[in-house]
PAZAPA-4460 file (N, C-alpha, C; in steps of 0.05 Angstrom, whole numbers, plus 32768, in hexadecimal, padded with zeros to 4 digits):
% residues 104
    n_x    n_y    n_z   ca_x   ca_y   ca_z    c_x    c_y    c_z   seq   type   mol
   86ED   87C1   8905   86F6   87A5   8904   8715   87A5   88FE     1      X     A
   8720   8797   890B   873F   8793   8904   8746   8777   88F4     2      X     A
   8754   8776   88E9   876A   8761   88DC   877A   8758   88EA     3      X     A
   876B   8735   88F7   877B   8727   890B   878D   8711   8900     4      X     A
   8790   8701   8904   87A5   86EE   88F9   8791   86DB   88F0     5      X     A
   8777   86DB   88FA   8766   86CE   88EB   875C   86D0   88CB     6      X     A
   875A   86EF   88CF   8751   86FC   88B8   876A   86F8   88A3     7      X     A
   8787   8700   88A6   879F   86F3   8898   879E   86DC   8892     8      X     A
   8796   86CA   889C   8793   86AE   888C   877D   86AC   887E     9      X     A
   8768   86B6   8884   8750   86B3   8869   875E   86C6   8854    10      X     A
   8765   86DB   8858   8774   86E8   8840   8789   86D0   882F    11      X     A
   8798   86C1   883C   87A9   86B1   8835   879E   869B   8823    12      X     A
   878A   868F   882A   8779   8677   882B   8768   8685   8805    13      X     A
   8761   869A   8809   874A   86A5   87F2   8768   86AC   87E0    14      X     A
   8781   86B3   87E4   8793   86BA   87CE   879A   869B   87BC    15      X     A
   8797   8681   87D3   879F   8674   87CC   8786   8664   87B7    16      X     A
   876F   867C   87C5   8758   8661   87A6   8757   8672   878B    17      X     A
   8766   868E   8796   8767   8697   8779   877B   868C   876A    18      X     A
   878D   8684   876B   87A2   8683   875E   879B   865D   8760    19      X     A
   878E   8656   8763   878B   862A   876C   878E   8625   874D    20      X     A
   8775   8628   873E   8777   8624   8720   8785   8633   870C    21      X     A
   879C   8641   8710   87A9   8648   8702   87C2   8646   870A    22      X     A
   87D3   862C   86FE   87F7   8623   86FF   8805   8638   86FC    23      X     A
   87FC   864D   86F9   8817   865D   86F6   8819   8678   86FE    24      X     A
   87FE   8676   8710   87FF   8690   8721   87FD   8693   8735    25      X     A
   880F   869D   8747   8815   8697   8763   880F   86B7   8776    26      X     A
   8820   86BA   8788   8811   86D1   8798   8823   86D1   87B1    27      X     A
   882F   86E9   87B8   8834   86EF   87D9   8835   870F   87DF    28      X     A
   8832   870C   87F9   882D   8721   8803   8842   8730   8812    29      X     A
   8850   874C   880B   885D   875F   8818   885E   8761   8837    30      X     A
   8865   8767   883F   885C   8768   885D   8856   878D   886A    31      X     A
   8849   8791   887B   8839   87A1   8881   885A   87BB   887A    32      X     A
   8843   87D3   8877   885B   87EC   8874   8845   8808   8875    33      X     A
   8856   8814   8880   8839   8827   8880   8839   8847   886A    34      X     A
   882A   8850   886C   8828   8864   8857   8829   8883   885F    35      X     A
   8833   888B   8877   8837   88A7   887C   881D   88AC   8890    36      X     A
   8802   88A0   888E   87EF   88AD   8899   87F0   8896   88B3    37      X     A
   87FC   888D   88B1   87FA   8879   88CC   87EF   8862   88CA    38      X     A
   87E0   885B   88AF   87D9   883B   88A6   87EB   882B   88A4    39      X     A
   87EB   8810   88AB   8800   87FB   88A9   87EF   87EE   888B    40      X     A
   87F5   87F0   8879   87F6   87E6   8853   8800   87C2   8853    41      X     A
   87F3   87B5   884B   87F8   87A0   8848   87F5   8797   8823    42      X     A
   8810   8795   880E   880E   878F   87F4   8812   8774   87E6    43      X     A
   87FD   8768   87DB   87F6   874F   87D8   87FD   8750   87B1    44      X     A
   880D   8741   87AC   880F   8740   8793   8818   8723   8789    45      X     A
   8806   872A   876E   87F9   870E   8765   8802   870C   8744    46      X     A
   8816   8703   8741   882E   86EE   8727   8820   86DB   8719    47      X     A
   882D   86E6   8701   8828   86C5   86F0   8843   86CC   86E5    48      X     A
   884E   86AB   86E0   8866   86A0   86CE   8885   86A7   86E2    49      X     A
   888E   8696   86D4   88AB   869C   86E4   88BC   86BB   86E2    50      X     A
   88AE   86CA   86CC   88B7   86E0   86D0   88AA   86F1   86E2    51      X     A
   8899   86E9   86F0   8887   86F2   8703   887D   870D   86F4    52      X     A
   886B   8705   86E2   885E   8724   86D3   8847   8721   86E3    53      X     A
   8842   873F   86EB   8830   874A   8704   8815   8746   86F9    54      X     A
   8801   8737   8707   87DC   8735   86F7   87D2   8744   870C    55      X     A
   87DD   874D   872A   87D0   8763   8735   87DD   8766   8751    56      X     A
   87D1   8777   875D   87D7   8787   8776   87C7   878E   8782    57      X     A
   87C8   8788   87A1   87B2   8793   87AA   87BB   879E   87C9    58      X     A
   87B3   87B3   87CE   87BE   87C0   87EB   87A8   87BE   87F4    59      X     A
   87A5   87B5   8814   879F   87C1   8826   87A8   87C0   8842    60      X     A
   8795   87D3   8857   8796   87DC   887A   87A1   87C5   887E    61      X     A
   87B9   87BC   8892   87B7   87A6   8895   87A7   87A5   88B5    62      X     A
   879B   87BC   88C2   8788   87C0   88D5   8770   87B7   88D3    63      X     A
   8768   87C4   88B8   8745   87C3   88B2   8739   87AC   889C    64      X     A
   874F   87A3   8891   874B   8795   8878   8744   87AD   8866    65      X     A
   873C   87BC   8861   872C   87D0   8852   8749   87D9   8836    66      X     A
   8735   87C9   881B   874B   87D6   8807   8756   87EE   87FF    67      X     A
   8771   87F7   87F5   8775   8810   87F2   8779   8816   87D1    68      X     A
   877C   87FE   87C7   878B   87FA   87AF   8787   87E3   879E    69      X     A
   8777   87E1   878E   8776   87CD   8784   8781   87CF   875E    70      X     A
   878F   87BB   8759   8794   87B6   8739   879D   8794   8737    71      X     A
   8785   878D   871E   8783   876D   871C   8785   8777   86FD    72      X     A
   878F   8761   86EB   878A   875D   86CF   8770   8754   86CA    73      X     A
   876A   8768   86B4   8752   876A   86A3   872E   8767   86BE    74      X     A
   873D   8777   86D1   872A   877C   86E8   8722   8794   86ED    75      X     A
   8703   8795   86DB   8702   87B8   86DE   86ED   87C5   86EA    76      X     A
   86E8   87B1   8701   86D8   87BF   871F   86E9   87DC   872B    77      X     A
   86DB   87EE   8738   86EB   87FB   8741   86EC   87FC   875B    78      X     A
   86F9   8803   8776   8703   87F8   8790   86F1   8806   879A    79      X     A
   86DB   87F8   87AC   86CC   87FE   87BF   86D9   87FD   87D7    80      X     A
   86C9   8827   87E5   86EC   8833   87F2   86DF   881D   8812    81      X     A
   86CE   8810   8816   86C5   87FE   8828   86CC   87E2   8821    82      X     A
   86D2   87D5   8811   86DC   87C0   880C   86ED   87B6   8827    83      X     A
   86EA   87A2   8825   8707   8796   8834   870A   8776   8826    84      X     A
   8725   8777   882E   8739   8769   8819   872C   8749   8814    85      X     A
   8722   8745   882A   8714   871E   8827   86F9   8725   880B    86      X     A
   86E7   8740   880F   86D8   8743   87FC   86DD   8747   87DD    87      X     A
   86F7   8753   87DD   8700   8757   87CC   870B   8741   87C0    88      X     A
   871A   872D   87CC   8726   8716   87C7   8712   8703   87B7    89      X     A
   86FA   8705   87CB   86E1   86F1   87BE   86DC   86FA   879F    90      X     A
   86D1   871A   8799   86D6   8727   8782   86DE   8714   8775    91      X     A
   86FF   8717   876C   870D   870F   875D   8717   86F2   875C    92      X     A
   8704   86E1   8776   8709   86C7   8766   86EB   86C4   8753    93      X     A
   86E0   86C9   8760   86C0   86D2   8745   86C6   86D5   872D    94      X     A
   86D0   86EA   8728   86DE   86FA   8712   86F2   86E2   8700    95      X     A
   8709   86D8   870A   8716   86C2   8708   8703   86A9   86F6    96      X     A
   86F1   869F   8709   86DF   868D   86FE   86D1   868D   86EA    97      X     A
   86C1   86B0   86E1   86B1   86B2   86D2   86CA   86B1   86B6    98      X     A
   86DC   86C7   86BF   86F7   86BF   86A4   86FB   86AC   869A    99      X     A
   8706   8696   86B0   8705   867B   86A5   86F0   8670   869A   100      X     A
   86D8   8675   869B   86BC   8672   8692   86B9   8674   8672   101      X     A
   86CA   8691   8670   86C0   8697   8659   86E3   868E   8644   102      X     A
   86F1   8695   8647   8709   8688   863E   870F   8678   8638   103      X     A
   8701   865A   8647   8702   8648   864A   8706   8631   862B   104      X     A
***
């Protein structure tokens, strides 16, 4: 499966419901770069506050969606090497919700 411009906007669309209920955390994405082995790397990183302190990072294919890299705050799943990035995304608005759940 490849990463069409379709699939980039649901990536876009799921960054944007992670970050919906929370004012002060925002999110963009690097643009593709590749890593020596011939993957094109796509790095998505996700801010809170105006000093933009980092709550996570997440790489992946920008071919396959398939994650390479994942680090979220106080997120301690570990990267399924089959994942791809919309599954992952879902993950951590889950994760997000249940926090706010319990935080609350």
């Amino acid at each position: 499966m490849t990463t069409s411009t379709y699939d980039r906007c649901a990536v876009s669309h799921l960054l944007d419901l992670l970050v919906k209920d929370q004012p002060n955390v925002h999110w963009y994405q690097r643009g593709s770069y590749t890593n020596g082995q011939g993957e094109a790397l796509v790095e998505i990183i996700i801010y809170e506050g105006t000093y933009r302190k980092i709550r996570g990072i997440i790489v992946y294919n920008a071919y396959t969606g398939r994650v390479i890299s994942l680090r979220y705050q106080r997120y301690t799943a570990t990267v399924d090497t089959e994942a791809e990035v919309v599954d992952t995304l879902l993950d951590l608005i889950n994760f997000e919700k249940k926090e706010h759940w319990l935080y609350a």
